[in-house]
N, CA, C and O of each residue as an XYZ file, in Angstrom:
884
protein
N      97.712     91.621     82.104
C      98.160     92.896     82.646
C      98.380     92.779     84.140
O      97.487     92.356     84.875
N      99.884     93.254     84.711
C      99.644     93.509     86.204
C      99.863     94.955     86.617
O     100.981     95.419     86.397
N      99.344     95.394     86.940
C      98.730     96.527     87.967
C      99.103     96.730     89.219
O      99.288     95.774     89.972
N      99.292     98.203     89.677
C      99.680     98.215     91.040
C      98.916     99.287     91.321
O      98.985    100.282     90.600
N      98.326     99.254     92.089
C      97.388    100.660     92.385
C      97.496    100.925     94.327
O      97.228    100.158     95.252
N      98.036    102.429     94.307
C      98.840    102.689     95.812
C      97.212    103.813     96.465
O      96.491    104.712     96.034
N      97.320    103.247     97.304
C      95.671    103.964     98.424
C      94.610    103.475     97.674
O      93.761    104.103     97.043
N      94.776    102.135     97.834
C      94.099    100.852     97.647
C      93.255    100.030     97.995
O      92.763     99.023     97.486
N      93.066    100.930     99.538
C      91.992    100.278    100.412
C      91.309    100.662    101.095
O      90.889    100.328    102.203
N      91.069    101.842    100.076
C      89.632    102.566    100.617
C      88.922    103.802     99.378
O      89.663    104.457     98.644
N      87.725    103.898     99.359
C      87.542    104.933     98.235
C      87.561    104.873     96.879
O      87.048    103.971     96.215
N      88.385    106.211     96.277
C      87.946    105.214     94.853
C      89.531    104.501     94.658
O      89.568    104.307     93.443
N      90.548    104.126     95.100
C      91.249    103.284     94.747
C      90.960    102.324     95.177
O      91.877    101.798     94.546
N      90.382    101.229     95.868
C      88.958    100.296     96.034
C      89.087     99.932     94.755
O      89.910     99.163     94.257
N      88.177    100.563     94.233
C      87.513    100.665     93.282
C      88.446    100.342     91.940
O      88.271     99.348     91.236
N      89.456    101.341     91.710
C      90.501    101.350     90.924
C      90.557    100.181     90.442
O      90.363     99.705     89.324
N      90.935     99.659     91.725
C      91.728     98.012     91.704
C      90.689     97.062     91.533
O      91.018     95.957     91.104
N      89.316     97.317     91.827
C      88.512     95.936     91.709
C      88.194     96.061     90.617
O      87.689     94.973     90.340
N      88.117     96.986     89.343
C      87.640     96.927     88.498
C      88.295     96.267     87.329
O      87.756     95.601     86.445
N      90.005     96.680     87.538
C      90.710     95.242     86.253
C      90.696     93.941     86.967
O      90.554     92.966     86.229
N      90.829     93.669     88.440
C      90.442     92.298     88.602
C      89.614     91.830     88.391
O      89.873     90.640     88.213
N      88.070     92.146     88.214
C      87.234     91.755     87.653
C      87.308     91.079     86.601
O      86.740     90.026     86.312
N      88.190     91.849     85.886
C      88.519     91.341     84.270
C      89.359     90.231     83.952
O      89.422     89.649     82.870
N      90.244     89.900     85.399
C      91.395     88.794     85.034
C      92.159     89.313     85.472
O      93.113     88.726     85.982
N      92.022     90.913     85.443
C      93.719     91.076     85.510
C      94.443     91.067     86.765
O      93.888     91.345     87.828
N      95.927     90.689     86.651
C      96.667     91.069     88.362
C      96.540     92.571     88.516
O      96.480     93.487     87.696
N      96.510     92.491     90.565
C      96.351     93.866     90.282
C      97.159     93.861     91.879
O      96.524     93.408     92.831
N      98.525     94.368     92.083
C      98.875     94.814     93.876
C      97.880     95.649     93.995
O      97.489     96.387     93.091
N      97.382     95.578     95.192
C      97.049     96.594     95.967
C      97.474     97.288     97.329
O      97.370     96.660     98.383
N      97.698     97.898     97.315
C      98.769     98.652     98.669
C      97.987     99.282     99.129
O      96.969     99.745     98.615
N      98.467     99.395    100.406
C      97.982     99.653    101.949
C      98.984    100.262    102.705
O     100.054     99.655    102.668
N      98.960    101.392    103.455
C     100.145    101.918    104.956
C      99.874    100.546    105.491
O     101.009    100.091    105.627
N      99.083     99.683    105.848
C      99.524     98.954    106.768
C      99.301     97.528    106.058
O      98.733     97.433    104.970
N      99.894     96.229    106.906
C     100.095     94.712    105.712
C      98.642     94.164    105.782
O      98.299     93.494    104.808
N      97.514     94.382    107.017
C      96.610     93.999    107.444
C      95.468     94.982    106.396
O      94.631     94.360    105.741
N      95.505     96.081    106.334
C      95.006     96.963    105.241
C      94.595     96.472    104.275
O      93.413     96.326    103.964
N      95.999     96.010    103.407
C      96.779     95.544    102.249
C      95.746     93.896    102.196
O      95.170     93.375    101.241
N      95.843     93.514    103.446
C      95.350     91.533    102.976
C      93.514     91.787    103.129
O      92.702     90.992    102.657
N      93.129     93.073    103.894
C      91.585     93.168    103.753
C      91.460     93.556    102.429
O      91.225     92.633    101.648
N      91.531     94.419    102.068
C      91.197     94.791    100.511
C      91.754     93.673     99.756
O      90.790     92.939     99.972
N      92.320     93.140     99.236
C      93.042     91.602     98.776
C      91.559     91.034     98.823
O      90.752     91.126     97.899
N      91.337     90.433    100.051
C      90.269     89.520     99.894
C      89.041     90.464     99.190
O      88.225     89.723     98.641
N      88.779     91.552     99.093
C      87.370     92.377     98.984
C      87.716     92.374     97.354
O      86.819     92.133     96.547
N      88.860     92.612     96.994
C      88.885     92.747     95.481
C      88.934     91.532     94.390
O      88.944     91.460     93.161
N      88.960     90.613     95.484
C      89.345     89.103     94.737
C      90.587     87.927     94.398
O      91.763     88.082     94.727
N      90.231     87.140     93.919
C      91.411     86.237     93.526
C      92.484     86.620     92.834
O      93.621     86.194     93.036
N      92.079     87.662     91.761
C      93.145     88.099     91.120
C      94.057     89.256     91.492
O      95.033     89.656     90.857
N      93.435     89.844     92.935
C      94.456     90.739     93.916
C      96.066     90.326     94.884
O      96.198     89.275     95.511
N      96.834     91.106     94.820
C      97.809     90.245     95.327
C      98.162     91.488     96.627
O      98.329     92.661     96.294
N      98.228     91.145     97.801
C      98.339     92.520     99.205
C     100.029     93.052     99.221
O     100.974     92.279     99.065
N     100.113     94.049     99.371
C     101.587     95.123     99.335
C     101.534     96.008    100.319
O     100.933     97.077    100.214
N     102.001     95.727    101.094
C     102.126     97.006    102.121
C     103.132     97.997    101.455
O     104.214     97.726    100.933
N     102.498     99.254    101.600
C     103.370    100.787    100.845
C     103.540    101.799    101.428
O     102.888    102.648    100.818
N     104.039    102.250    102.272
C     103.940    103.565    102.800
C     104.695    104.109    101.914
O     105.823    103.674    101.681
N     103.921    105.638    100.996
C     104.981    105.881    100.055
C     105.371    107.194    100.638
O     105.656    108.172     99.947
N     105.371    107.173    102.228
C     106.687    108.315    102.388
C     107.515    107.606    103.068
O     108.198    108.130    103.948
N     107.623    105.858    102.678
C     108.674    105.570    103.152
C     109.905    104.990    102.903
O     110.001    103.892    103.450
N     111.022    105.380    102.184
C     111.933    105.128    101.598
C     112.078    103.160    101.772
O     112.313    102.400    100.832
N     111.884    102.804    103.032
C     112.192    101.478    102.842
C     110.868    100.613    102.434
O     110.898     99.429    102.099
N     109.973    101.239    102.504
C     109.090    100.737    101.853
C     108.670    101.020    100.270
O     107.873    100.316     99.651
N     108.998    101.577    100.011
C     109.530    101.525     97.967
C     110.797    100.594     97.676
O     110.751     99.700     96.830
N     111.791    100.838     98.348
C     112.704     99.759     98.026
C     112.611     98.336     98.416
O     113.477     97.476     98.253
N     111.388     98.199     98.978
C     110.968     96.538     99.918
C     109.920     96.182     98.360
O     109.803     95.066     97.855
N     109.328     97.346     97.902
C     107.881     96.857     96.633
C     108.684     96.942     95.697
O     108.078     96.544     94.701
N     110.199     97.369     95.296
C     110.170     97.985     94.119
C     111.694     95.919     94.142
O     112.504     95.536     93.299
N     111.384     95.462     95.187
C     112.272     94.018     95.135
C     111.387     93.192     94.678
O     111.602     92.477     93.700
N     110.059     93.204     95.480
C     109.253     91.898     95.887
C     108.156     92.153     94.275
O     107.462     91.246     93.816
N     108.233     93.345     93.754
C     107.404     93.322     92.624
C     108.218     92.967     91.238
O     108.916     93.785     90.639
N     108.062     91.961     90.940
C     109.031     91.447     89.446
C     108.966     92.065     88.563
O     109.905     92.604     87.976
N     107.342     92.118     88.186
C     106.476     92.213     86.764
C     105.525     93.569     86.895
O     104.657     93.789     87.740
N     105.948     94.387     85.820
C     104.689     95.395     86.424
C     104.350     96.008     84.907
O     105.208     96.209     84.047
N     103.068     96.238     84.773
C     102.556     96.915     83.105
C     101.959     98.123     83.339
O     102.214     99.025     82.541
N     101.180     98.355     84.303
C     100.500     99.525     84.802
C     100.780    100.086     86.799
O     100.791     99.431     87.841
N     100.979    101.715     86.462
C     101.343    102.051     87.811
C     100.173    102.993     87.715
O      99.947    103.814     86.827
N      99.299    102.657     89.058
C      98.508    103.873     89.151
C      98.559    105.051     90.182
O      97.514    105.362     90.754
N      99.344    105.503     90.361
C      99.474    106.679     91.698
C      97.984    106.834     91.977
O      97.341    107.117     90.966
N      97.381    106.736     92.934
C      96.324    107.213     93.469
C      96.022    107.651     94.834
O      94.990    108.259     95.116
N      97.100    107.278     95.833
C      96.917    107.600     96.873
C      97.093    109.243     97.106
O      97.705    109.966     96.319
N      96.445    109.700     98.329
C      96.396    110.878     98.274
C      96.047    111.521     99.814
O      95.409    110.702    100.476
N      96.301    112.729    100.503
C      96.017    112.903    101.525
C      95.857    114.385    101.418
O      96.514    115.153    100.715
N      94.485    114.766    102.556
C      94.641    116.307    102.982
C      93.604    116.895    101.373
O      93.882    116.735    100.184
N      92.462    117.545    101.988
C      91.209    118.025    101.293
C      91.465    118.818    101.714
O      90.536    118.760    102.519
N      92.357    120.398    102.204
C      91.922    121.367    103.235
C      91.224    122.342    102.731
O      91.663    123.364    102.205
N      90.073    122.015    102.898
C      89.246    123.022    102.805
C      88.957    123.808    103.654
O      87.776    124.142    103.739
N      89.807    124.292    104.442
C      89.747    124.646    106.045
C      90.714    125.838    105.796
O      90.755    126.810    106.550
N      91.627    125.674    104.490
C      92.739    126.752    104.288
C      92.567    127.656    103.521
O      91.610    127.751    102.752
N      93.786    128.699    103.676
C      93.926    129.622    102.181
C      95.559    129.471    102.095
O      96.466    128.849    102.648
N      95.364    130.403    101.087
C      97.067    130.158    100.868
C      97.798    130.895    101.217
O      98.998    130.817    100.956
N      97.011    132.254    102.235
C      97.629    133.418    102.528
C      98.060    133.091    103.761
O      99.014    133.563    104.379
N      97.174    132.117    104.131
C      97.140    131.827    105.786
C      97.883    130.216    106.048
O      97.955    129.537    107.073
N      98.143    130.084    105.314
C      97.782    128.386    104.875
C      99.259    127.701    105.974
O     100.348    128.275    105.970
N      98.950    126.246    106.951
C     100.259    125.903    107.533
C     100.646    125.220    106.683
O      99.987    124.388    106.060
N     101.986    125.542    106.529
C     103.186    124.975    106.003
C     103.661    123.802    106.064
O     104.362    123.298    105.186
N     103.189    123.058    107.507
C     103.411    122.033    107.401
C     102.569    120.824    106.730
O     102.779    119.754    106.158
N     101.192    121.863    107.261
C     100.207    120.651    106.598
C     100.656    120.449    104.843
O     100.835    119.348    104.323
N     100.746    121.443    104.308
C     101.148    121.185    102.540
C     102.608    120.672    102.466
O     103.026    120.479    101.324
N     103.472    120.413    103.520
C     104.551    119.722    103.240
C     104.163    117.984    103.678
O     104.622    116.894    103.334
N     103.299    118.345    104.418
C     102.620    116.534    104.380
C     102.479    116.152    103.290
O     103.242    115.357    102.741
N     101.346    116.717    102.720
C     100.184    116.348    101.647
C     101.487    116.107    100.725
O     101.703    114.974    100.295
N     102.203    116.993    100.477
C     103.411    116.931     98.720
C     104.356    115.616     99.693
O     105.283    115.445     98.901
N     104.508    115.109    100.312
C     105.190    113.869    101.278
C     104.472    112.733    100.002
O     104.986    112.253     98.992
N     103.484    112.631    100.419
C     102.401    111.415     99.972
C     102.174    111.857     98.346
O     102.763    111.175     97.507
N     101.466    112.805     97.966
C     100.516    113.215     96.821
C     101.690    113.779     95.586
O     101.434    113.659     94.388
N     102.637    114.231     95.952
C     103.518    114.781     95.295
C     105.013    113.545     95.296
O     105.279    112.584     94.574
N     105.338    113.840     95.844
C     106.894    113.052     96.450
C     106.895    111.341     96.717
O     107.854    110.664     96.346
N     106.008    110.889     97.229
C     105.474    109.479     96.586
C     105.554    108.876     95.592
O     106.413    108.005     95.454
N     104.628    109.202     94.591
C     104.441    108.727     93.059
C     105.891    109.187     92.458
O     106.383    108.411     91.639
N     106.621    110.364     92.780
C     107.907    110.068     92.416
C     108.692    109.246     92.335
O     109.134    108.599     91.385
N     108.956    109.266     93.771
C     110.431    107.934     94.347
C     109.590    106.854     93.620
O     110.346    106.270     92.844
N     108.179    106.289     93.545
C     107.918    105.235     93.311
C     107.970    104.718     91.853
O     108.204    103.652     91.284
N     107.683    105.813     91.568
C     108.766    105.807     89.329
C     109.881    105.569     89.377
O     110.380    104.504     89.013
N     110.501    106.563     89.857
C     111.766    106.176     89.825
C     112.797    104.756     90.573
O     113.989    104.479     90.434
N     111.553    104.018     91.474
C     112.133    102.698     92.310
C     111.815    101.664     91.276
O     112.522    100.678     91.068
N     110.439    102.019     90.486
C     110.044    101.048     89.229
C     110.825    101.050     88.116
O     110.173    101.539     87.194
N     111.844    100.753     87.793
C     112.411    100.498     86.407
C     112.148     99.560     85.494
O     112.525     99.644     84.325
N     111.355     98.423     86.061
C     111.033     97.232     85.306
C     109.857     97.662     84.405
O     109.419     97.037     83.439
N     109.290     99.212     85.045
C     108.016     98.907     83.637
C     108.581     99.476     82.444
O     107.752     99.961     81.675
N     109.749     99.535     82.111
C     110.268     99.988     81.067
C     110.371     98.435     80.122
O     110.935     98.210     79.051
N     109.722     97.699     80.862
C     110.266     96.186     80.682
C     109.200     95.581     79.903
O     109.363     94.604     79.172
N     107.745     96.393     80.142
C     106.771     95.843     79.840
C     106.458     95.970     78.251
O     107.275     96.778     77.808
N     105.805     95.612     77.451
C     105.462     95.380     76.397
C     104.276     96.202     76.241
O     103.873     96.135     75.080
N     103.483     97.041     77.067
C     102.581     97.948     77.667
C     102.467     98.739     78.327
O     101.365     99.195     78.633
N     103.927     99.303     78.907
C     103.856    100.206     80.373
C     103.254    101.471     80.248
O     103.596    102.148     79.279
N     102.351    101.965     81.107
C     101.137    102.636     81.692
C     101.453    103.416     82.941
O     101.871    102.857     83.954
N     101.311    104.323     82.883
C     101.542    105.522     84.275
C     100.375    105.872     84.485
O      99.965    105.936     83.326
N      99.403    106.191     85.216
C      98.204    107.155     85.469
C      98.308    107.678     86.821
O      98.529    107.007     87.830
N      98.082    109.271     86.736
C      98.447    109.801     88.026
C      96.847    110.456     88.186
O      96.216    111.206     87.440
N      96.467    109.767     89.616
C      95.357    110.581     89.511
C      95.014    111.735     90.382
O      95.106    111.711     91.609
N      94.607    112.758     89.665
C      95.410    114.475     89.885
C      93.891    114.888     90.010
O      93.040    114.006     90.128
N      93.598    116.021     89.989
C      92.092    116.633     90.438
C      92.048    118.034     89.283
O      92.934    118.718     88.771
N      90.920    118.034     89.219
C      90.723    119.855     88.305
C      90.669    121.060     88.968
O      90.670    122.212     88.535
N      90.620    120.598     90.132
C      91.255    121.946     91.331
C      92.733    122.213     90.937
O      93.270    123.218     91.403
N      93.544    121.256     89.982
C      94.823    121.516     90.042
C      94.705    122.216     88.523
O      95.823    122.546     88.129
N      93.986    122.424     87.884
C      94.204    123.430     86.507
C      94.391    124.601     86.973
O      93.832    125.321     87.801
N      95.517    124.686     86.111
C      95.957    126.628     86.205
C      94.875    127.376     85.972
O      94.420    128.281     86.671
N      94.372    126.826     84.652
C      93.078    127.222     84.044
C      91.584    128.111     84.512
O      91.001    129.116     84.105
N      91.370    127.048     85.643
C      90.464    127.199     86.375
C      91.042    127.698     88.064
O      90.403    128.115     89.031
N      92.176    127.492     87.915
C      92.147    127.827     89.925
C      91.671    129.188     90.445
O      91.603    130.243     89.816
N      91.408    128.988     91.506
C      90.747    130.014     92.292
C      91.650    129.869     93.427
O      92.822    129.598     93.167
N      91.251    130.021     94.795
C      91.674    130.223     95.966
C      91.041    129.133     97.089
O      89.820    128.990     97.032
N      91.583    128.555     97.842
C      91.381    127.439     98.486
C      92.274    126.394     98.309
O      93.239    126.197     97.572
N      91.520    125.582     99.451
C      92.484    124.118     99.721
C      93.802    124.555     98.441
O      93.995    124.426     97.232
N      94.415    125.079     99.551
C      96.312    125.013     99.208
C      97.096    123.691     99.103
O      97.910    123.760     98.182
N      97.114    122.570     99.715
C      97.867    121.541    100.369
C      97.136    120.845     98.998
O      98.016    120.942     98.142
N      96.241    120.349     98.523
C      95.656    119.458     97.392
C      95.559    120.160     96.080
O      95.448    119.488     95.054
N      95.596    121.604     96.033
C      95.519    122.059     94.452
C      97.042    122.184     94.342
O      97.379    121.359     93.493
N      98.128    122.838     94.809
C      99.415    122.230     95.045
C     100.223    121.861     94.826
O     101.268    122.266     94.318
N      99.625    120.399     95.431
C     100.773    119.163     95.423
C      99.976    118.421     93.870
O     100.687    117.685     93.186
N      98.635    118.663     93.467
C      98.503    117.608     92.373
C      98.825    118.970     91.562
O      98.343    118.517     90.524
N      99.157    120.002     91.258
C      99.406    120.641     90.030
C     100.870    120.407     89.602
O     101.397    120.469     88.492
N     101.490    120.046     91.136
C     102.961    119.566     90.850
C     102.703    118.270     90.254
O     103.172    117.988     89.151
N     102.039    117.525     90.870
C     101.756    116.029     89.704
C     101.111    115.778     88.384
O     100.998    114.789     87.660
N     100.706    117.097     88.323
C     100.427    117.407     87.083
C     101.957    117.133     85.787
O     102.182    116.378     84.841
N     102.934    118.652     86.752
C     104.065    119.040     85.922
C     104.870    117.566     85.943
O     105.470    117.315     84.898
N     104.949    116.622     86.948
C     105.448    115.264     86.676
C     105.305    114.339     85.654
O     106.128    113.593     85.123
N     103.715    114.573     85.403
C     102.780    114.141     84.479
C     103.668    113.970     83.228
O     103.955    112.975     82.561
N     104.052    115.444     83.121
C     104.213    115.897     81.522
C     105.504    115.767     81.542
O     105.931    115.175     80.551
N     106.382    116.134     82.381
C     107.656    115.800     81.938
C     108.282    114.220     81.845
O     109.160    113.928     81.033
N     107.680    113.227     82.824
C     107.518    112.192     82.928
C     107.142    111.253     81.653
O     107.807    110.261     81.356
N     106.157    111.628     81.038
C     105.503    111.505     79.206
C     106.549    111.824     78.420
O     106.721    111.062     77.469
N     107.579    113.060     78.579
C     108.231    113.436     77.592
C     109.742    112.471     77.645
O     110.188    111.929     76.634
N     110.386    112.386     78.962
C     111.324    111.727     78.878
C     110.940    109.978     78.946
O     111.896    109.286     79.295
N     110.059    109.474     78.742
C     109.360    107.963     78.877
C     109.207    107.760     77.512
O     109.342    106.591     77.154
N     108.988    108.497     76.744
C     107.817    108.330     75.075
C     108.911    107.392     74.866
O     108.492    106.235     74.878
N     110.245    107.490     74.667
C     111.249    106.453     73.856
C     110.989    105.255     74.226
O     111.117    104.362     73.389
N     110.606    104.969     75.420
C     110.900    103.736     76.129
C     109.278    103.019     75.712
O     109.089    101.803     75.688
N     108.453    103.819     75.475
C     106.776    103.220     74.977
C     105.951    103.509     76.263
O     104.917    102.861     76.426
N     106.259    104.269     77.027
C     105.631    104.460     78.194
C     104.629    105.353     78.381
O     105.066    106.490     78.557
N     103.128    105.241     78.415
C     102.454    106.404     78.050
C     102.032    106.794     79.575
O     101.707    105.790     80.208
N     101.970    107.795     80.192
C     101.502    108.739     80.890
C     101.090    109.987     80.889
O     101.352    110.893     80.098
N     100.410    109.973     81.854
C      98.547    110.641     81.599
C      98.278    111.048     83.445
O      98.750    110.573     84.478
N      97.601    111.800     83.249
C      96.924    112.345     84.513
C      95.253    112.062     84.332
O      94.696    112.394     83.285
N      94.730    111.611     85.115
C      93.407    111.731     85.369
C      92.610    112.482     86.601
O      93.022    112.651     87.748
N      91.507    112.832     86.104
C      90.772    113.681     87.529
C      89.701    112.752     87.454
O      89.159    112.796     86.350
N      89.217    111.950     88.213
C      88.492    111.122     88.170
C      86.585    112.172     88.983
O      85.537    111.567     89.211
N      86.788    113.645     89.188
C      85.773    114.028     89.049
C      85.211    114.152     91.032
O      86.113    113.578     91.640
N      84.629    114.429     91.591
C      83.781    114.586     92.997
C      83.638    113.120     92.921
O      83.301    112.701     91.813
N      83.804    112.317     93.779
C      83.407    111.230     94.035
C      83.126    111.046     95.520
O      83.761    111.775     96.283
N      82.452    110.364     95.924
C      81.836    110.570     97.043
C      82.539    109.369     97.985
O      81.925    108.349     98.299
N      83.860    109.638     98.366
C      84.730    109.210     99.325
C      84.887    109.699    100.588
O      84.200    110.671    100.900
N      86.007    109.011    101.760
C      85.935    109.984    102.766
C      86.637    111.290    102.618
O      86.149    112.352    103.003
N      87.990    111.153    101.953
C      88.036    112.895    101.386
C      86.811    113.872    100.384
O      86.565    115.078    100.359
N      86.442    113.114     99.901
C      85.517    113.633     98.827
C      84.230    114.466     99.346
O      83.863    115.518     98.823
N      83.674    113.922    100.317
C      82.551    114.096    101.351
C      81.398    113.352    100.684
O      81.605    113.004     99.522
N      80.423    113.104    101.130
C      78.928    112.965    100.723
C      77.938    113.984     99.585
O      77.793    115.138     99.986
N      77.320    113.676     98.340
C      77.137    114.458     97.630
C      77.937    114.417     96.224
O      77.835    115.309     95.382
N      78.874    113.083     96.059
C      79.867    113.349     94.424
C      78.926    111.965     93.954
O      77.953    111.448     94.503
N      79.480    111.701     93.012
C      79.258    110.397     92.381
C      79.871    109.382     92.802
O      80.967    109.226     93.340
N      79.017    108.678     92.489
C      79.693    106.890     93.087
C      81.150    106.481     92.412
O      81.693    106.679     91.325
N      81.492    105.794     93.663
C      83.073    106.048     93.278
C      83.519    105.076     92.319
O      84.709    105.145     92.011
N      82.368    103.615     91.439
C      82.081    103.368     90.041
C      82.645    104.202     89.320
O      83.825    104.194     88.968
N      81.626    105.152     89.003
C      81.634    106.378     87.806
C      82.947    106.972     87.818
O      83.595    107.226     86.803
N      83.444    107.258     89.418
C      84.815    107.971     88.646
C      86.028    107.223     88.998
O      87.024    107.944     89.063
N      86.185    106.222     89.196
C      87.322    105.077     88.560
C      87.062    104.566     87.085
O      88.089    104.051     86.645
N      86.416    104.553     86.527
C      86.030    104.552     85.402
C      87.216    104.778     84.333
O      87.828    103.921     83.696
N      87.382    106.369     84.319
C      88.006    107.015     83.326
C      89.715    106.388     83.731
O      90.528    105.855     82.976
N      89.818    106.691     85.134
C      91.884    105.779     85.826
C      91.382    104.452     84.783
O      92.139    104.378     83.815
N      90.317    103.434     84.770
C      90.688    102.501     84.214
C      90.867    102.252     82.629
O      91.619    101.437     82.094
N      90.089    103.051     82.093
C      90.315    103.836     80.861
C      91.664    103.774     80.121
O      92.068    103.156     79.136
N      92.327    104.865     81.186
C      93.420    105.461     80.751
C      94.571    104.106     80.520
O      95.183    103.661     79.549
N      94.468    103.728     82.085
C      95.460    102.411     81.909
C      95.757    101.561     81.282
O      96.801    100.913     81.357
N      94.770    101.414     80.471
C      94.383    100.453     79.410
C      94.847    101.151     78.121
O      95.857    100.594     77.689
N      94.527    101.974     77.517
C      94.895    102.603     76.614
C      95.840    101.754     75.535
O      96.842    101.166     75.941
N      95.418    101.729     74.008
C      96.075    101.254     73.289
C      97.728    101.593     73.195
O      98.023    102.592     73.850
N      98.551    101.123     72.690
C     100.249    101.448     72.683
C     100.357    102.795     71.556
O     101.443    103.375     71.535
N      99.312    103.273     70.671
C      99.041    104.619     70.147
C      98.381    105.750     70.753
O      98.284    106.825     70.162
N      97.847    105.514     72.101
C      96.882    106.383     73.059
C      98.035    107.438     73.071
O      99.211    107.408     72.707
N      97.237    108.370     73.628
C      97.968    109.682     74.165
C      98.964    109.516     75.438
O      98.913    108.665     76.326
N      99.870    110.567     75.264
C     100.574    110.886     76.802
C     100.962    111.888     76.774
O     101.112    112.460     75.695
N     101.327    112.584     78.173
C     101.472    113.567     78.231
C     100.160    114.805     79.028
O     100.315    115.969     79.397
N      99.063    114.008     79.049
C      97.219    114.361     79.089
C      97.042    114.688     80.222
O      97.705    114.518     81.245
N      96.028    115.219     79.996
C      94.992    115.130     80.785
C      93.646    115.061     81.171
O      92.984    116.077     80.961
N      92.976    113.909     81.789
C      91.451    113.597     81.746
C      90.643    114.005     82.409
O      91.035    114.813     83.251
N      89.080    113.667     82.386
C      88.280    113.652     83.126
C      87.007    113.077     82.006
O      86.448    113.713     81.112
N      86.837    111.873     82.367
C      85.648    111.526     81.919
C      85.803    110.865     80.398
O      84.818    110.346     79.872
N      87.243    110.914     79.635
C      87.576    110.362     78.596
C      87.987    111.980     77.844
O      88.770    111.972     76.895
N      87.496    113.106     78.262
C      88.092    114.468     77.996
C      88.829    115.307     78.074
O      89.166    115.427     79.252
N      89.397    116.139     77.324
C      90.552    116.832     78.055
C      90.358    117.755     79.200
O      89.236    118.187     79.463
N      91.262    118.028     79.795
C      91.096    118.534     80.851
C      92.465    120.018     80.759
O      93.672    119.799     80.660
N      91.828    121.425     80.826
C      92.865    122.278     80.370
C      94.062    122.138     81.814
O      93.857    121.848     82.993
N      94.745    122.328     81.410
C      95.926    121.837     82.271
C      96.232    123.676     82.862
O      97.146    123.928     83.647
């Protein structure tokens, strides 16, 4: 299996990524910067390969989407902006046009720059989205992150629906409070909730798509 997992070098995408290398598997790991990209490389192991990604940056999807041949699993994970500082009545505009830059608009262009995993014999999407983004459950707060992942939610699913022909399963995961630097101090070790992203990725060629997780459970959308 090769793997690409984007906000890669720090937190739980760290984590993400060290956990199928462990196993053998290839895994890019991407970084905003190339020095980022070659520290985490060495921290995750032999079977890591370094990618510099800025994914609000057009020439940098079309620089990964050359230099990457082979790809079986994409994990969107990067992510920016916790504001817990906002509302939505009050909320700046610009800051939530950042956050949907990276968290939203990212994992896009970067599907759509990937055409080769249509190639794979396994191809795997996992977007990892939060339960602040259920309709279900929302309340009021952090605008800029419930948002932009409820829009990656709706990517999620339409993404699953026009992919199923091609064998492409995608899935959303909430990998849960984890105790990162967005996350704060006080979640679970960021182990426990890469866990379920690695889960998903893996998933047999009969697994679900279209989903949504947390913990191997559904998650009301």
């Amino acid at each position: 299996m090769i793997a690409l997992v984007t906000g890669a070098n720090r937190g739980i995408g760290r984590e993400v990524a060290r956990q199928p290398a462990a196993a053998d598997h290839t895994v890019l790991v991407t970084a905003r910067s190339a020095e980022a990209a070659e520290e985490t490389a060495r921290y995750v192991g032999p079977s890591a390969r370094p990618l510099r990604l800025d994914l609000t940056s057009e020439a940098d999807i079309t620089a990964a989407a050359r230099d990457v041949d082979a790809l079986d699993v994409l994990i969107n994970n990067a992510a920016i902006t916790y504001d817990t500082w906002q509302r939505a009545t009050t909320a700046d505009l610009d800051v939530v046009r950042e956050a949907a830059e990276t968290n939203l608009y990212g994992p896009w262009r970067l599907i759509q720059a990937l055409p080769l995993l249509r190639a794979s014999a396994h191809p795997r999407v996992v977007n990892v989205s939060s339960e602040a983004a259920s309709l279900a459950g929302m309340g009021g707060g952090t605008p800029s992150h419930s948002v932009t992942k409820t829009g990656l939610n709706a990517l999620t699913r339409m993404l699953a629906a026009e992919l199923r022909a091609d064998g492409v399963l995608v899935n959303a995961v909430c990998p849960g409070w984890v105790h990162t630097d967005m996350g704060a101090p006080g979640g679970r070790p960021v182990e426990e909730g890469a866990v379920s992203v690695v889960r998903t990725a893996t998933l047999p060629d009969d697994g679900p798509t279209g989903d949504f997780f947390r913990d191997g459970a559904p998650v009301p959308w």
